[in-house]
KEGU-736599 format. One line per 5 residues: number of its first residue (from 1); their letters; for each residue x, y, z of N, C-alpha, C. Coordinates in steps of 0.2 Angstrom, whole numbers, plus 5000, padded with zeros to 4 digits. Example, Ala and Ser with C-alpha at 12.3 -4.5 7.8 and 13.67 -1.06 7.14 Angstrom:
1) AS) 5066/4972/5039/5062/4978/5039/5066/4984/5039; 5064/4989/5035/5068/4995/5036/5064/5000/5039 .
***
This chain:
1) XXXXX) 4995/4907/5158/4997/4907/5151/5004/4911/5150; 5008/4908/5144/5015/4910/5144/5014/4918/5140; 5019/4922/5138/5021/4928/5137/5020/4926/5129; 5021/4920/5126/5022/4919/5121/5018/4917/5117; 5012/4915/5121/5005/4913/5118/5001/4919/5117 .
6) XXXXX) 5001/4922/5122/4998/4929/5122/5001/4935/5114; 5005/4932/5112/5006/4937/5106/5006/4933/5102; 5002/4927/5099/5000/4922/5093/4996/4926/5091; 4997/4927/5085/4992/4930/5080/4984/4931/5081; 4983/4923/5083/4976/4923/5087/4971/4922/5079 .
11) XXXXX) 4963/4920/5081/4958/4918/5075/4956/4927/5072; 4955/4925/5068/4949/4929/5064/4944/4930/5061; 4939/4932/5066/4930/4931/5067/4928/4937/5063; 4920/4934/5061/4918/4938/5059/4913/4941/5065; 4913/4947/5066/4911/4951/5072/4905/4955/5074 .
16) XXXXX) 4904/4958/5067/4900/4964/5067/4896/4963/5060; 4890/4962/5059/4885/4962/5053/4884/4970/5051; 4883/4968/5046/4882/4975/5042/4877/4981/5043; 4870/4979/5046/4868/4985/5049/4872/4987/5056; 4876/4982/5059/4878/4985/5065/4884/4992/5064 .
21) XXXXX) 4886/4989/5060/4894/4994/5056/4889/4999/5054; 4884/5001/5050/4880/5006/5046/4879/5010/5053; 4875/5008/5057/4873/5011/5062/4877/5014/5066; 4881/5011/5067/4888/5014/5071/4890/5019/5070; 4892/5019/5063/4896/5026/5058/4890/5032/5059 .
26) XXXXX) 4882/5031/5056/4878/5035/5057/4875/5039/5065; 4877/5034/5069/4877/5037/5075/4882/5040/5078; 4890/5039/5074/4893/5045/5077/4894/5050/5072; 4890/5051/5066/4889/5057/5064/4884/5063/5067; 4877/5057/5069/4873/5060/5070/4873/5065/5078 .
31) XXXXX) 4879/5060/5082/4882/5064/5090/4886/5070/5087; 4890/5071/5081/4893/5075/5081/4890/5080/5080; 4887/5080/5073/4882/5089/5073/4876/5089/5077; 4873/5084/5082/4869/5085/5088/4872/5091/5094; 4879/5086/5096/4882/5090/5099/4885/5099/5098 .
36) XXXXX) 4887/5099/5092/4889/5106/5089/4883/5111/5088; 4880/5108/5086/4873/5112/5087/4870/5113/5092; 4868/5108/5098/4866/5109/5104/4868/5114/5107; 4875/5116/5106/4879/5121/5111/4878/5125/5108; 4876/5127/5099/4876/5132/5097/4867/5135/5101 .
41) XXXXX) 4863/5132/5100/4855/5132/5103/4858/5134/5111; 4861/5132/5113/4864/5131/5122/4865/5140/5123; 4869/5141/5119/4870/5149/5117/4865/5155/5120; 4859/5150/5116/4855/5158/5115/4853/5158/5122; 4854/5154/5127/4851/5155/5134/4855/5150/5135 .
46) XXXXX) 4860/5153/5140/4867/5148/5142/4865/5147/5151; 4858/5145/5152/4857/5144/5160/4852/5137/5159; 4851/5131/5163/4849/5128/5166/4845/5129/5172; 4838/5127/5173/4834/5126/5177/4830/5119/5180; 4825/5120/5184/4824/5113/5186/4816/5117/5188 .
51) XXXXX) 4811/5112/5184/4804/5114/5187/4802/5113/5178; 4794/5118/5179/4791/5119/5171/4792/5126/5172; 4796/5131/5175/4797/5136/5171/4804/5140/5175; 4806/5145/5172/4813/5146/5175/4809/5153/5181; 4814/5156/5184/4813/5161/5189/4812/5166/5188 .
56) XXXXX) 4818/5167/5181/4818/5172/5180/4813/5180/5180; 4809/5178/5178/4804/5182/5177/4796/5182/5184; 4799/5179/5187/4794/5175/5192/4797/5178/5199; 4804/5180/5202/4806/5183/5206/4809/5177/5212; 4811/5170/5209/4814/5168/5211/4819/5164/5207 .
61) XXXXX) 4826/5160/5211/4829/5159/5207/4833/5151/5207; 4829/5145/5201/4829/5139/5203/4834/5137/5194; 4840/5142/5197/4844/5139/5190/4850/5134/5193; 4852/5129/5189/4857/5125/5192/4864/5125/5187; 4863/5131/5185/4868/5131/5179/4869/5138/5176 .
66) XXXXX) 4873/5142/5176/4875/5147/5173/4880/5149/5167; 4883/5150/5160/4888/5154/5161/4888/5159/5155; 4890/5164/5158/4891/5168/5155/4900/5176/5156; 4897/5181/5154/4903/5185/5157/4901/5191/5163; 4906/5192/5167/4906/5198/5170/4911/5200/5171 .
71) XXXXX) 4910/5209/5174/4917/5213/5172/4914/5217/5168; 4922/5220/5166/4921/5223/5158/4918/5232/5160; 4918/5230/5167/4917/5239/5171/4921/5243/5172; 4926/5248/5175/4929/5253/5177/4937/5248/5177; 4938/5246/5182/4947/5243/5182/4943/5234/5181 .
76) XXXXX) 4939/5232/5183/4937/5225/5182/4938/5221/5177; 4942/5218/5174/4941/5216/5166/4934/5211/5167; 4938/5210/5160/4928/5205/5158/4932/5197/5160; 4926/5194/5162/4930/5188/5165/4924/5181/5163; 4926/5174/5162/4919/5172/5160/4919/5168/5168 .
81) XXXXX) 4912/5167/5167/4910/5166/5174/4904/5157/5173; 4904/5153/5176/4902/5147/5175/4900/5147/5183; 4893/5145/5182/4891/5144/5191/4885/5140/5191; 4888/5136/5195/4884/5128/5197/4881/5128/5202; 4874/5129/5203/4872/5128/5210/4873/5132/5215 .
86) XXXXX) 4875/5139/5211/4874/5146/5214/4883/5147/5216; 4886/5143/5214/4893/5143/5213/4898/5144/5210; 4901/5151/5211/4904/5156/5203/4912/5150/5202; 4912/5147/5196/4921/5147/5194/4923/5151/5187; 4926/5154/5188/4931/5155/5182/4933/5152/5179 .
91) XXXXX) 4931/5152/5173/4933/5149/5167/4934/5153/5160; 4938/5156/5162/4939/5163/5156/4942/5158/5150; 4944/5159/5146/4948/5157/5139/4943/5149/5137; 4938/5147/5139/4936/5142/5141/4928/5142/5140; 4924/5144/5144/4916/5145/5143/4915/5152/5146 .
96) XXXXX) 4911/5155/5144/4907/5159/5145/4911/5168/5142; 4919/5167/5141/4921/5171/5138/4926/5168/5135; 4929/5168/5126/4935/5166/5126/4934/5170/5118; 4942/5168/5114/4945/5170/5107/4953/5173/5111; 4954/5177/5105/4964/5179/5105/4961/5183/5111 .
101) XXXXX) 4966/5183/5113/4967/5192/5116/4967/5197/5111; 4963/5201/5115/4961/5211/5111/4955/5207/5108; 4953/5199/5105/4947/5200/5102/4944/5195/5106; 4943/5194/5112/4937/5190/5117/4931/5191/5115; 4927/5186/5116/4919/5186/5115/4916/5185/5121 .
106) XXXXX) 4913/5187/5121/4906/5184/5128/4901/5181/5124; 4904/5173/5128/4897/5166/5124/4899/5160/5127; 4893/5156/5130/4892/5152/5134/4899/5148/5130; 4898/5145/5125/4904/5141/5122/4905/5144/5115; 4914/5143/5114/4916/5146/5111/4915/5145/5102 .
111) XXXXX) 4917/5151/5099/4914/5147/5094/4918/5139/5089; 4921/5139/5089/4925/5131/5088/4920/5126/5091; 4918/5126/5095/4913/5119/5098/4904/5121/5096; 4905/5125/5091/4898/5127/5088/4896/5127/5082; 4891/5125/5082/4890/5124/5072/4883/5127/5070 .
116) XXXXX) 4882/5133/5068/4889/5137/5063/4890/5140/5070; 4897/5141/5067/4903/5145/5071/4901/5151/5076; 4897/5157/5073/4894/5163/5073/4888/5163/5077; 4887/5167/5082/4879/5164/5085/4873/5166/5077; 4871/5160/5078/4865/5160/5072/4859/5154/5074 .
121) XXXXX) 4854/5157/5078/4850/5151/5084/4846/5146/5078; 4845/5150/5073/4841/5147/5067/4844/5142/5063; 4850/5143/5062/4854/5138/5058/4854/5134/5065; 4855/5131/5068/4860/5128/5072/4852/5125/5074; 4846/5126/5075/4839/5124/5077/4840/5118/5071 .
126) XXXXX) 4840/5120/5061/4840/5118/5056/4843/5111/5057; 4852/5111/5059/4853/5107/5058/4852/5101/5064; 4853/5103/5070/4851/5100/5076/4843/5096/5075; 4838/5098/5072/4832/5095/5072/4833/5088/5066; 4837/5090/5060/4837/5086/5055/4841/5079/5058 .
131) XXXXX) 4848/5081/5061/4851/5074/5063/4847/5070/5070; 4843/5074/5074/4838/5072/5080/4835/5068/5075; 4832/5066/5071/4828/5063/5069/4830/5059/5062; 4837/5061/5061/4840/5053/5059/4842/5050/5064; 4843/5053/5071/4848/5048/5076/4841/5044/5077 .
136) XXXXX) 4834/5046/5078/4826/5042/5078/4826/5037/5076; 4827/5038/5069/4827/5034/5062/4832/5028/5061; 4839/5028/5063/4846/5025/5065/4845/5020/5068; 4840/5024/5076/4839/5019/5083/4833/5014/5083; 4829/5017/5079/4824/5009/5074/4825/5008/5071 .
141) XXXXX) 4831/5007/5064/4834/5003/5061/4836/4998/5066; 4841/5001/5071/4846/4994/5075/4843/4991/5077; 4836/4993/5080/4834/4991/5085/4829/4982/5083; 4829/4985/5077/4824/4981/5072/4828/4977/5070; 4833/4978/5068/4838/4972/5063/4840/4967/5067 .
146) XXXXX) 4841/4971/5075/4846/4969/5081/4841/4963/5086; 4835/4963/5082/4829/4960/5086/4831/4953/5081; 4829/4955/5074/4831/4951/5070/4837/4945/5069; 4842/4948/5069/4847/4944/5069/4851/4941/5074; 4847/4944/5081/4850/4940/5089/4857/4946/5091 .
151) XXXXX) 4856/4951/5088/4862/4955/5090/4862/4958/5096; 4854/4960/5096/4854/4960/5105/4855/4958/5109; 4851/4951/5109/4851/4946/5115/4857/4944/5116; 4861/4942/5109/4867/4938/5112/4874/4943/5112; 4875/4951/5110/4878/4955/5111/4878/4960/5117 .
156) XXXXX) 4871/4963/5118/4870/4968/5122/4867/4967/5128; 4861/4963/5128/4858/4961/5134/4860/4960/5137; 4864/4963/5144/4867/4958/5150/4864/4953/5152; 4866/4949/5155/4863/4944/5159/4868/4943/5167; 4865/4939/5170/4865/4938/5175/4875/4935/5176 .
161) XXXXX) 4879/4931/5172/4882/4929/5169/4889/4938/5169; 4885/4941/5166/4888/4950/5165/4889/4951/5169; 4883/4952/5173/4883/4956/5181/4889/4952/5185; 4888/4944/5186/4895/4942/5190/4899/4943/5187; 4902/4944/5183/4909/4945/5180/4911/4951/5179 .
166) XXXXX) 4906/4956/5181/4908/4963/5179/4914/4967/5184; 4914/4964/5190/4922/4965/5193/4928/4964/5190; 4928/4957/5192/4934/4956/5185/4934/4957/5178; 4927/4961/5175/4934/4964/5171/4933/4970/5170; 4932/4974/5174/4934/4981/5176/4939/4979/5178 .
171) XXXXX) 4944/4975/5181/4949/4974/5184/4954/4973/5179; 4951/4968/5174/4956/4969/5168/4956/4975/5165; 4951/4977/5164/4953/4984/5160/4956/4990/5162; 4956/4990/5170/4962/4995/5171/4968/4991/5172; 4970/4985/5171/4978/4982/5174/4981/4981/5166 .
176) XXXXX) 4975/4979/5162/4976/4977/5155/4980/4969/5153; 4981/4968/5149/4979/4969/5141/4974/4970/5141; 4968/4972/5137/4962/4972/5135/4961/4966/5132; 4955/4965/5135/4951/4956/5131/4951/4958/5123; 4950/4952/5119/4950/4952/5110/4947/4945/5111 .
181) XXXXX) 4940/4946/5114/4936/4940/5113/4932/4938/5107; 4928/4934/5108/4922/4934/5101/4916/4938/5104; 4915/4937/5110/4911/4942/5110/4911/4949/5115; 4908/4953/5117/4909/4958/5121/4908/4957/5128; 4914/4960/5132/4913/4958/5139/4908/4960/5142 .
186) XXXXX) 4907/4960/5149/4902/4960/5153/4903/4969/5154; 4907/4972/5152/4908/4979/5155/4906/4980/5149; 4908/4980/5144/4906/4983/5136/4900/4984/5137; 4896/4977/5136/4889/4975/5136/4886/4981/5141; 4888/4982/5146/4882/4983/5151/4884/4991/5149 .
191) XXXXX) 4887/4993/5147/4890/5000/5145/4886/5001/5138; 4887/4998/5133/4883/5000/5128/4874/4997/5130; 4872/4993/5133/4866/4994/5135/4865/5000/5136; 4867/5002/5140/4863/5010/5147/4864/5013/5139; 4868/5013/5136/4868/5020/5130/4863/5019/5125 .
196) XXXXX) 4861/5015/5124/4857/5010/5118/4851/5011/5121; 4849/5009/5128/4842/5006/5128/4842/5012/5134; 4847/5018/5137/4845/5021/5141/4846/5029/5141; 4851/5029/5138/4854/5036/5136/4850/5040/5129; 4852/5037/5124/4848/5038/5118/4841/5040/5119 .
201) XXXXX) 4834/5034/5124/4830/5036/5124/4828/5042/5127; 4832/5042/5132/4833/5049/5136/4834/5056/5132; 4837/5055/5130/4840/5063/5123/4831/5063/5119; 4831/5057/5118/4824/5059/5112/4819/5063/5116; 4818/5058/5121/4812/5060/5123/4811/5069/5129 .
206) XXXXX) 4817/5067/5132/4818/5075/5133/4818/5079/5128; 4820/5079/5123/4823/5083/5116/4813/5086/5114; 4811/5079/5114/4799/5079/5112/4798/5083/5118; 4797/5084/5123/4797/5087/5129/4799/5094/5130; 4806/5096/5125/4804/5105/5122/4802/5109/5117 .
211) XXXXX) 4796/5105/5115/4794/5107/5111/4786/5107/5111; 4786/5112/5111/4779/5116/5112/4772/5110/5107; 4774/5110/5103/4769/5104/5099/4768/5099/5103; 4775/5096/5104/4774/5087/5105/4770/5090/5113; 4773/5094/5117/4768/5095/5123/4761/5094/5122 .
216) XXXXX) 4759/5099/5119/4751/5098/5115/4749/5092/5114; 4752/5088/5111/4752/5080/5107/4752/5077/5114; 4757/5076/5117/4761/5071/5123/4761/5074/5129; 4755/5078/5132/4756/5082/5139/4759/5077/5144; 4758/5070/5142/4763/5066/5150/4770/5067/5150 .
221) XXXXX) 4774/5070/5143/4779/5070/5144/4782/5074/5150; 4777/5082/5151/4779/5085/5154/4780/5082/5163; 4775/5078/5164/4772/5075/5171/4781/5071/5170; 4781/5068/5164/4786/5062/5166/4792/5065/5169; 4795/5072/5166/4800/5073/5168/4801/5080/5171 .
226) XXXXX) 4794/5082/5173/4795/5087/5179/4795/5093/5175; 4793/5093/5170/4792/5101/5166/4797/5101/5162; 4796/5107/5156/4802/5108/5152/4807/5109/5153; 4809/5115/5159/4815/5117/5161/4818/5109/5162; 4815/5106/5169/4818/5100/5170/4820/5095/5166 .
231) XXXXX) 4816/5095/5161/4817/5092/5154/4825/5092/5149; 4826/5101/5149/4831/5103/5146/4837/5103/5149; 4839/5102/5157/4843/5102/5161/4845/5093/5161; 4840/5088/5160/4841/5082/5158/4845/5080/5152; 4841/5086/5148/4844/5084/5141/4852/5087/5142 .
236) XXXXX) 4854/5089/5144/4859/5094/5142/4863/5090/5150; 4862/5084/5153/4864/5078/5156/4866/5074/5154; 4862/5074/5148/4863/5067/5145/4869/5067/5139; 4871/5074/5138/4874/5076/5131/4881/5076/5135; 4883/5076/5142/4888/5077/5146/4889/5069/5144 .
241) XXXXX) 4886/5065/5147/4888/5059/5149/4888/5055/5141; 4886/5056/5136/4887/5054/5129/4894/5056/5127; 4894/5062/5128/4903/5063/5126/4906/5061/5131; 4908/5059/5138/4912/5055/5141/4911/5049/5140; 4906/5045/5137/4907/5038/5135/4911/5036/5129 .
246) XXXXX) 4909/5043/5125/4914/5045/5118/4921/5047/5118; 4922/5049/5123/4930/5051/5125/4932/5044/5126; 4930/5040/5132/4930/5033/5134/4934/5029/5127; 4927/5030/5124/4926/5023/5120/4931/5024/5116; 4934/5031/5112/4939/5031/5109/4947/5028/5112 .
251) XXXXX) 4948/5031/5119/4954/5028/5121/4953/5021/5123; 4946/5019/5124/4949/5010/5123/4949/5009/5117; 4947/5010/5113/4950/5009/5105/4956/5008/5103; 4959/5013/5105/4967/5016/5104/4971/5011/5109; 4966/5009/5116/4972/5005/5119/4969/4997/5118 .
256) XXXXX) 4965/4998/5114/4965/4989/5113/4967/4989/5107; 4970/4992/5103/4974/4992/5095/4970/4993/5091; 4972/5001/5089/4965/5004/5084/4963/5000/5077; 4967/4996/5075/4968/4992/5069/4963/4988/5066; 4962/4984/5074/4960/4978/5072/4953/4982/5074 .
261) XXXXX) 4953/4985/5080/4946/4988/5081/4944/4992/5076; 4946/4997/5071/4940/5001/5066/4941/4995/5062; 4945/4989/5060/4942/4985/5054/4938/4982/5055; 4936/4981/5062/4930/4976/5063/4924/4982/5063; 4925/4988/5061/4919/4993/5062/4917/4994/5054 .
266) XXXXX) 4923/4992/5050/4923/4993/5042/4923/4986/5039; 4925/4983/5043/4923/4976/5037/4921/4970/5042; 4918/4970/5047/4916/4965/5051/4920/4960/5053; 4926/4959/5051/4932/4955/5053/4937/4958/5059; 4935/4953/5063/4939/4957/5070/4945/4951/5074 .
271) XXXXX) 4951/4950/5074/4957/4946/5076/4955/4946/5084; 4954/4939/5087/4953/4937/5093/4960/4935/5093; 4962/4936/5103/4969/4934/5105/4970/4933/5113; 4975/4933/5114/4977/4933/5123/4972/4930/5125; 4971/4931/5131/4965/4928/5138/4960/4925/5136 .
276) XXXXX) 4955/4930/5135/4949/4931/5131/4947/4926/5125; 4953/4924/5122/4953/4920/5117/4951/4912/5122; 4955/4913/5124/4960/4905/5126/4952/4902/5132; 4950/4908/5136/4947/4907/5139/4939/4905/5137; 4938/4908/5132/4933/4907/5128/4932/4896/5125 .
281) X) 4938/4898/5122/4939/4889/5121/4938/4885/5125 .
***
């Protein structure tokens, strides 16, 4: 295809239905003060474990995750200390100590990436439970309308069809231009499925898992994922990989042209062009 096709204006589809746009904006509300809260709860005990209970107290030591500060004794300054797998790195200004100089803090994360700011385990429990249970609420709306109106099947559901082409377009996506098809590539799709039908459930159901009730209510939970601690160290996995799909998602946005991408998130009109167009027809 010539140089000169590829920058036609191209058609103008409609893309996105109206619960999928509502759901969209509410789920990236609901990650945001999930996650700012999360780390503020993360706080109050900034160690990961694996099993149904930690070591501490027990006289062995099955943590996978540390950070906090050391130092702060005779010529030693205070330093903050991050330790994976019994593995100290230094990450002073960072986790586990940060603020100005002359006013340093020791806390797992700093308070800018916490809501509220201050450690306050209580507030931070308040708001983190409230948006857990609209992200609940959100993911059966989609899930419902999505059955409804085929936005699953013919959106997100890979099929077999994805799976062969998901080389090539991993291949387009790192050489570029980015596709502006009608519908979502085989990498999209298969990347928003894992988040949709794999990610997400995962946050809930670890999330049911610490909590003393739903155990009561749901003891298989605990069987399913290996005890609480195991449970909370999944959770606090899943919260990794959700922000790197978010970091992701934003720069493809920005490099498939933020324009046409947020209109099609705000008004379900989305401008097809280049390859992906042509190849489609």
């Amino acid at each position: 295809m010539r140089e000169t096709e590829l920058k036609q204006p191209g058609e103008v589809i409609r893309r996105h239905g109206p619960w999928t746009r509502i759901t969209h904006w509410l789920w990236a509300i609901c990650v945001f003060f999930l996650l700012l809260s999360g780390l503020q709860i993360f706080n109050a005990h900034p160690a990961l474990y694996l099993g149904r209970q930690s070591g501490m107290s027990q006289g062995f030591d099955n943590a996978v995750l540390r950070i906090g500060a050391e130092g702060g004794q005779g010529a030693a300054p205070l330093r903050g200390v991050t330790q994976v797998f019994g593995r100290d790195l230094d990450t002073t200004g960072v986790l586990g100590l940060s603020g100005p100089d002359g006013a340093q803090q020791a806390r797992a994360f700093p308070a800018w990436a916490t809501i509220p700011s201050e450690q306050d385990l209580a507030t931070g429990r308040v708001v983190h439970f409230f948006f857990a249970w609209l992200l609940v609420a959100t993911l059966a709306v989609w899930a419902l309308a999505s059955l409804l109106n085929g936005h699953l099947r013919r959106d997100i559901w890979p099929g077999r069809r994805d799976l062969r082409g998901l080389g090539a377009d991993i291949r387009a996506h790192l050489g570029g231009p980015l596709p502006h098809g009608r519908r979502y590539s085989p990498l999209q799709r298969l990347t928003y499925f894992v988040v949709l039908a794999g990610l997400f459930p995962l946050m809930i159901l670890t999330g049911l898992t610490m909590s003393p009730g739903m155990d009561a209510a749901w003891p298989w939970l605990l069987d399913l994922f290996g005890g609480r601690q195991t449970a909370r160290s999944l959770h606090f996995l899943g919260m990794l990989l959700i922000v790197s799909f978010f970091v992701v998602h934003i720069v493809m946005v920005l490099a498939a042209g933020p324009l046409n991408e947020m209109r099609s998130m705000l008004t379900g009109r989305y401008r097809i062009r280049g390859h992906a167009a042509a190849e489609e027809e």
